[in-house]
C-alpha positions in Angstrom: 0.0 0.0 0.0 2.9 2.5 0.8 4.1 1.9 -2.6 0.9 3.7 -3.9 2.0 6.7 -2.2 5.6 6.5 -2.8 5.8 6.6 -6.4 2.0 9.1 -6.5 0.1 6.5 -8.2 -2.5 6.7 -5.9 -2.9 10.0 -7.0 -2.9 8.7 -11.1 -6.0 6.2 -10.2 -7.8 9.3 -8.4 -7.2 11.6 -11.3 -8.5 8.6 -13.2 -11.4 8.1 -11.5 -12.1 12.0 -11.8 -12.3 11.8 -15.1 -14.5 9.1 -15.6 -17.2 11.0 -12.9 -16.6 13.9 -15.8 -17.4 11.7 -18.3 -20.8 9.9 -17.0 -21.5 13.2 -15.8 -21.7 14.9 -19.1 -23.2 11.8 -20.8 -26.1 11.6 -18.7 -26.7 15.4 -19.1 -26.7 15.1 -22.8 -28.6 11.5 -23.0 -31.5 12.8 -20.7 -31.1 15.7 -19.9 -30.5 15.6 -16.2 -27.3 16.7 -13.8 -25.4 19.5 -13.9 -24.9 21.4 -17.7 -21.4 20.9 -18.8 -19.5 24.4 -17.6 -20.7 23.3 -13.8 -18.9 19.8 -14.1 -15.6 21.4 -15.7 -15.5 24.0 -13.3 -15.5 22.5 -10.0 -13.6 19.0 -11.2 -11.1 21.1 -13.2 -10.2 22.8 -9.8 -9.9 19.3 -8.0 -7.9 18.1 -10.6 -5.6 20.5 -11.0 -5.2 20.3 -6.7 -4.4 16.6 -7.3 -1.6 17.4 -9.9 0.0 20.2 -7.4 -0.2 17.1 -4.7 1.4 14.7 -7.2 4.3 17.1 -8.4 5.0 17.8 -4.5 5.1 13.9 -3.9 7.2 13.2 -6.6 9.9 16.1 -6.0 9.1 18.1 -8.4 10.3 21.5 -9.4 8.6 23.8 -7.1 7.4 26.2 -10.1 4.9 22.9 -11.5 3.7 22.8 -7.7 2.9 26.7 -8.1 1.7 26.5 -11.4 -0.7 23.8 -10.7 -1.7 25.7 -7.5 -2.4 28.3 -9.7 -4.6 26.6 -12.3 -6.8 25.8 -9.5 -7.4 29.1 -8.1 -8.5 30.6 -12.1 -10.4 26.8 -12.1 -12.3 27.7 -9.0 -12.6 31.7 -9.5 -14.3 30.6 -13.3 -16.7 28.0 -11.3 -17.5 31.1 -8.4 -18.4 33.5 -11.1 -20.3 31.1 -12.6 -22.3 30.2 -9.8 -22.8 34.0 -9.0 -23.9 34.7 -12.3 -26.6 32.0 -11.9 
């Protein structure tokens, strides 16, 4: 199990299994119309994801500036999903 964790691929399966939520999240709003529309699933998954990649670069070493930039991409991921909500 530590091994998971040692190398990040724990945090490969999660991003994974973020993508498929994504994916049968936007397929059932376009089969039948339910869910969320499409700009509420990117918004607050793109944020999450982009969290998990600043968690993966920081548990694989890597350069501080990809931690940062990933940080970053988050914050303009949430602020887009904020405005969005406010707007609504």
């Amino acid at each position: 199990m530590a091994s998971l964790f040692d190398n990040a691929l724990v945090i490969d399966l999660i991003l994974g299994l973020v993508a498929l939520e994504a994916l049968a999240l936007l397929l059932i709003h376009r089969w039948f119309g339910k869910g969320l529309p499409p700009a509420a699933v990117i918004g607050f998954l793109l944020s999450g994801a982009f969290l998990l990649l600043a968690l993966r670069a920081a548990l694989t070493d890597a350069w501080w500036g990809w931690i940062g930039l990933w940080l970053t991409a988050s914050l303009f991921a949430h602020l887009f999903d904020l405005i969005r909500r406010w707007r609504d």
